[in-house]
C-alpha positions as semicolon CSV with decimal commas, in nm:
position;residue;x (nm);y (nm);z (nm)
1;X;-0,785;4,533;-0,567
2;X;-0,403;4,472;-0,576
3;X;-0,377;4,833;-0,768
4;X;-0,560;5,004;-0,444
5;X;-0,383;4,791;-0,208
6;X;-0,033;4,934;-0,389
7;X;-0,178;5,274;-0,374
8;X;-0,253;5,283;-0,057
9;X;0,119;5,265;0,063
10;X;0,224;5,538;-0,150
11;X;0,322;5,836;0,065
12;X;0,184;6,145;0,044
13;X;0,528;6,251;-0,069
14;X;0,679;5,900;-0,283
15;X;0,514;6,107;-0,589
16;X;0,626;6,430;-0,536
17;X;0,721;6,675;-0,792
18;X;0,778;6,976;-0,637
19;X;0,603;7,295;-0,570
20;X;0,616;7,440;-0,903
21;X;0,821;7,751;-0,787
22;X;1,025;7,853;-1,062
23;X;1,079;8,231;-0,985
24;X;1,333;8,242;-0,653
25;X;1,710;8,383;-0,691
26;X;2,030;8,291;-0,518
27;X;2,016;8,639;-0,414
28;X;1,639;8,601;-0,236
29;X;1,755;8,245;-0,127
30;X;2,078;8,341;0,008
31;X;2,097;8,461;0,404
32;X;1,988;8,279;0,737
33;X;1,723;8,033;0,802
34;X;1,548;7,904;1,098
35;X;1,295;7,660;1,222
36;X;1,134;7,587;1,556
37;X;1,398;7,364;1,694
38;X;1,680;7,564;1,696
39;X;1,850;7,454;1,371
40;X;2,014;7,783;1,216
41;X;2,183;7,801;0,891
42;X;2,341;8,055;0,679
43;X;2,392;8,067;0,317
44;X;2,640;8,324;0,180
45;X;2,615;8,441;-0,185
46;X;2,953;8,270;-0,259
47;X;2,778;7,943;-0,229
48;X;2,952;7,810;0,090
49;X;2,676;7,752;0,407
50;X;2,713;7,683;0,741
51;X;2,505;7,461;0,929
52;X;2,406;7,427;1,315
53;X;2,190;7,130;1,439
54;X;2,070;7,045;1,110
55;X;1,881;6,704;1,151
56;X;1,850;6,435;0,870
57;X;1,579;6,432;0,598
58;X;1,375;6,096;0,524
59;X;1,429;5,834;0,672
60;X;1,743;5,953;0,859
61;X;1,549;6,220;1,063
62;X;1,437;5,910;1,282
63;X;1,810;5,799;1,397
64;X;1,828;6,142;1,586
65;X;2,128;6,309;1,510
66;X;2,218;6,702;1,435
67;X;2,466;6,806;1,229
68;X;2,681;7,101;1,242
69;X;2,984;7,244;1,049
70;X;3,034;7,401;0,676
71;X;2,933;7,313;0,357
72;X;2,813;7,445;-0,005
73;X;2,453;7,530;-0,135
74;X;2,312;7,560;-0,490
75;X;1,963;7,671;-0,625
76;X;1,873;7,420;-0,913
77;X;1,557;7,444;-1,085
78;X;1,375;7,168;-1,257
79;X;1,060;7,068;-1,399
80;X;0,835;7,032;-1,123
81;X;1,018;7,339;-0,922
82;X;1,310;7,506;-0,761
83;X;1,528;7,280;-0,519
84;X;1,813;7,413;-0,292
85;X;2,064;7,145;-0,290
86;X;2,290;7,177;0,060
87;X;2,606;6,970;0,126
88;X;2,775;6,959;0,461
89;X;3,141;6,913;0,372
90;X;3,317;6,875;0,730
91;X;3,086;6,773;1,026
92;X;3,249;6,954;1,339
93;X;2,942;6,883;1,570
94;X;2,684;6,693;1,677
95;X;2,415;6,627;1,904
96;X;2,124;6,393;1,945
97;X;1,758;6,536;1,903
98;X;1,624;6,444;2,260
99;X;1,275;6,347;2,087
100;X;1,456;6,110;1,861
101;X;1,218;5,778;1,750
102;X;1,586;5,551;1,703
103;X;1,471;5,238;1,828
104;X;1,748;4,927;1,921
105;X;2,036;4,955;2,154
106;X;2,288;5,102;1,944
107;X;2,196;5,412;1,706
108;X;2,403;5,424;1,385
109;X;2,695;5,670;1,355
110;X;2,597;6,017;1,229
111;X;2,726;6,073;0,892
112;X;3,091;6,308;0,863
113;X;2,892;6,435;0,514
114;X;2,578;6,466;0,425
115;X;2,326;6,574;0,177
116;X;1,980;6,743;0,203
117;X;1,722;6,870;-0,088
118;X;1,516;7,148;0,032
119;X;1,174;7,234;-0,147
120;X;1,138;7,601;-0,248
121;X;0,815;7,689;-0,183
122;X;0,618;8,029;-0,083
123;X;0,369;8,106;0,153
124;X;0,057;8,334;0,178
125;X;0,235;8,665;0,211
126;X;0,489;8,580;-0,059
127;X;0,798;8,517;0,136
128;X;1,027;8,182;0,075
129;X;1,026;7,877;0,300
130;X;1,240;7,590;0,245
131;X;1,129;7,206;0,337
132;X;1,191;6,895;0,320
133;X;1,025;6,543;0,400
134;X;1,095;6,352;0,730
135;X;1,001;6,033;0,885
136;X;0,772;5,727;0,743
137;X;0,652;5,830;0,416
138;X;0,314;5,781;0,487
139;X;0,251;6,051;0,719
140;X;0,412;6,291;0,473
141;X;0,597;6,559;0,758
142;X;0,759;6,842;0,638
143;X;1,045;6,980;0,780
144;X;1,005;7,363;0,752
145;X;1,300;7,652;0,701
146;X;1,214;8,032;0,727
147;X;1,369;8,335;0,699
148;X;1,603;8,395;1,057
149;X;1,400;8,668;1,226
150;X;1,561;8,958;1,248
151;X;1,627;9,160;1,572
């Protein structure tokens, strides 16, 4: 009983191992990405990125906050798949997500640097999409990056 009660509280994503992409290349990876909200950011074959309204992965997605400013990016591949590993180096903006869950009266300060790990994954027509996983753990949301659409 104790072993299902455990279970039970285990996130859809606590035991995640990846997607088991192993095939994506800087040079497929590098360029702009998009989602729904309006976060944009570019990453240049020279490693360096730039970030606009990037919000916070985990647990830190709930406090609100979007990032902007430079930063680096690296493809790394491991055993359960390919990871792109994005650093923002210099925050120069940032603005509060107006559906944000932050609950008290003060939210905490949004990080100067930060750190995100984005899934490499592929979807039904072959093309790349980056994610990661927001929020309680439980509910297992992804966060979802696409290729910027091009005029």
């Amino acid at each position: 009983m104790v072993l299902a009660g455990l279970a039970a509280c285990a996130g859809p994503y606590q035991y995640y191992e990846g997607t088991g992409i192993h095939d994506a290349t800087t040079t497929e990876v590098a360029g702009g990405w998009e989602n729904v909200e309006g976060t944009h950011v570019v990453l240049r074959r020279d490693g360096t990125a730039l970030f606009e309204k990037l919000d916070g992965q985990d647990f830190d997605f709930d406090d609100g906050w979007r990032l902007s400013g430079p930063g680096t990016w690296q493809l790394t591949d491991g055993g359960g798949g390919q990871v792109v590993r994005l650093a923002l180096t210099a925050r120069t903006g940032v603005e509060s997500r107006s559906s944000a869950t932050a609950t008290g009266t003060s939210a905490p300060e949004p990080p100067s640097t930060y750190a995100w790990s984005f899934y490499v994954d592929r979807d039904q027509h072959d093309e790349l999409k980056l994610f990661f996983f927001y929020g309680d753990p439980d509910i297992g949301n992804t966060y979802v990056m696409t290729r910027e659409a091009r005029p």
